[in-house]
C-alpha positions, 0 to 999 in steps of 0.5 A: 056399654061393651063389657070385656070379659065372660063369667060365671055368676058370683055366689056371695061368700061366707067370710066365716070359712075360707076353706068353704070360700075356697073350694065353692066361689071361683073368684075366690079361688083365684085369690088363693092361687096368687096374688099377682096384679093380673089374676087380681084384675081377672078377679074383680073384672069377672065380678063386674060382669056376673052382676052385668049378666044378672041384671041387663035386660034387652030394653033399651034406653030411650034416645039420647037428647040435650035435655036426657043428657043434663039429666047424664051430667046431673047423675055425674055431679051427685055422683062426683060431689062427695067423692072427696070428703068420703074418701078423706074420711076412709083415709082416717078410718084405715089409719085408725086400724093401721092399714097403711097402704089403705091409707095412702091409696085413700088420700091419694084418690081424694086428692086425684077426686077434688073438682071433679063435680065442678065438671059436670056443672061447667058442663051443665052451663055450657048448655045454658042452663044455671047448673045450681039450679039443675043440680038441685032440681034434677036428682037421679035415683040411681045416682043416689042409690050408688051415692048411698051405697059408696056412703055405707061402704065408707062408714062402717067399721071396716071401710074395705067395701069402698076400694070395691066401689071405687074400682068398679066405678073407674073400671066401668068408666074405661068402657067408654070410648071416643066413638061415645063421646062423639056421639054425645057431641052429635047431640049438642047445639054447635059449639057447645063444649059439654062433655068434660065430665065425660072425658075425664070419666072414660078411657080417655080420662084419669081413670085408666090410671087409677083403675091401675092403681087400685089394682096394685093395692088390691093386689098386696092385700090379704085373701080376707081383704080381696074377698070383701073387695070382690063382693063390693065389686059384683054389688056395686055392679049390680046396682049400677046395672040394675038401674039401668033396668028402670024406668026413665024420666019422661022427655017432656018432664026433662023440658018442663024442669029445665025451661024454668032453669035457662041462664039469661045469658051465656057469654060468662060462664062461672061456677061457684063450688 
């Protein structure tokens, strides 16, 4: 993943004491000069790459297979599938504490969100595989560590933290470029049309846009509200590049789940969601 933008580390800032937020975090800095859309997006960018710098380790990732790629398209389901009915649930706690704008931003990216899974599993079929099936064996740790922490920003008493999460996700999916999806291409059997999730994840996607427009939002918050954002930011990515850190499933542990998940047949390929 080519990360955009150099930075500093990111100190955790005390929200009891703006003056002290002011004069010890750069980022925060920043959100006391202005609060243009650029100087926002410089903000929660260079927070993503501190926790990038604080976390990556020079190992590499094992090679890419078909069966390590179910595994890819299994963390996007989880990932993907209760995206809807969170941000919904976001939507009513803004509106309950009269943020607006919050509101709308909320509803309007559950409805961008809807079927978004149903990618993911149509992808998973068009490899042969029952995608129930697989979704339910394969459960990816770090899918479910970042489900847990979207979970936890979203049900709090202030669900601020998620608009942190939310941008952090689709900023991160930018860096995905064709050269990748071509990659994953390489790897599939021929003709083999499983990288729809991916596509709709990446700079190709329509997520470039709603990277755009979390900005804009950001944007017209208060100092407070940015700052909370910035640190959900650097804690989403921190987590999200921890992980890449672990350890990964054995290939013949991938094999042994998926040989027992094989679809009869491949002519129809239906999902029910």
């Amino acid at each position: 993943m080519n990360l955009l933008f150099r930075s500093t580390n990111i100190d955790k800032p005390n929200n009891s004491n703006e003056s002290t937020l002011k004069s010890s975090n750069p980022f925060i800095q920043l959100i006391f000069d202005t609060d243009q859309v650029s100087q926002t997006r410089k903000l929660l960018d260079r927070a993503i790459v501190s926790a990038a710098k604080d976390t990556l380790s020079n190992c590499k990732p094992p090679a890419l297979t078909p069966s390590r790629w179910i595994w890819q398209l299994a963390a996007s389901y989880h990932l993907t599938h209760s995206t809807e009915v969170l941000m919904e649930e976001a939507a009513g706690r803004f509106a309950r504490l009269g943020r607006w704008s919050l509101a709308q931003w909320a509803a309007h990216k559950a409805h961008e969100e809807q079927g978004h899974d149903r990618l993911a599993l149509l992808d998973i079929q068009s490899m042969g595989y029952d995608a129930q099936a697989v979704v339910k064996a394969l459960v990816p740790p770090n899918a479910i560590a970042l489900l847990d922490l979207f979970t936890r920003s979203v049900q709090t008493a202030d669900p601020i933290g998620c608009v942190g999460y939310c941008y952090t996700m689709e900023r991160l999916a930018m860096n995905i470029k064709a050269e990748h999806i071509q990659l994953v291409e390489a790897i599939l059997p021929p003709h083999t049309d499983a990288t729809r999730c991916l596509r709709m994840h990446s700079c190709l996607g329509s997520d470039v846009n709603h990277v755009e427009e979390t900005l804009k939002i950001a944007a017209t918050l208060t100092s407070e509200e940015r700052t909370n954002i910035t640190v959900a930011c650097y804690e989403t990515a921190l987590l999200y590049f921890s992980s890449l850190n672990e350890n990964y499933i054995l290939e013949v542990e991938l094999q042994q789940v998926l040989n027992q998940l094989k679809l009869q047949t491949r002519e129809v390929l239906t999902v029910d969601c």
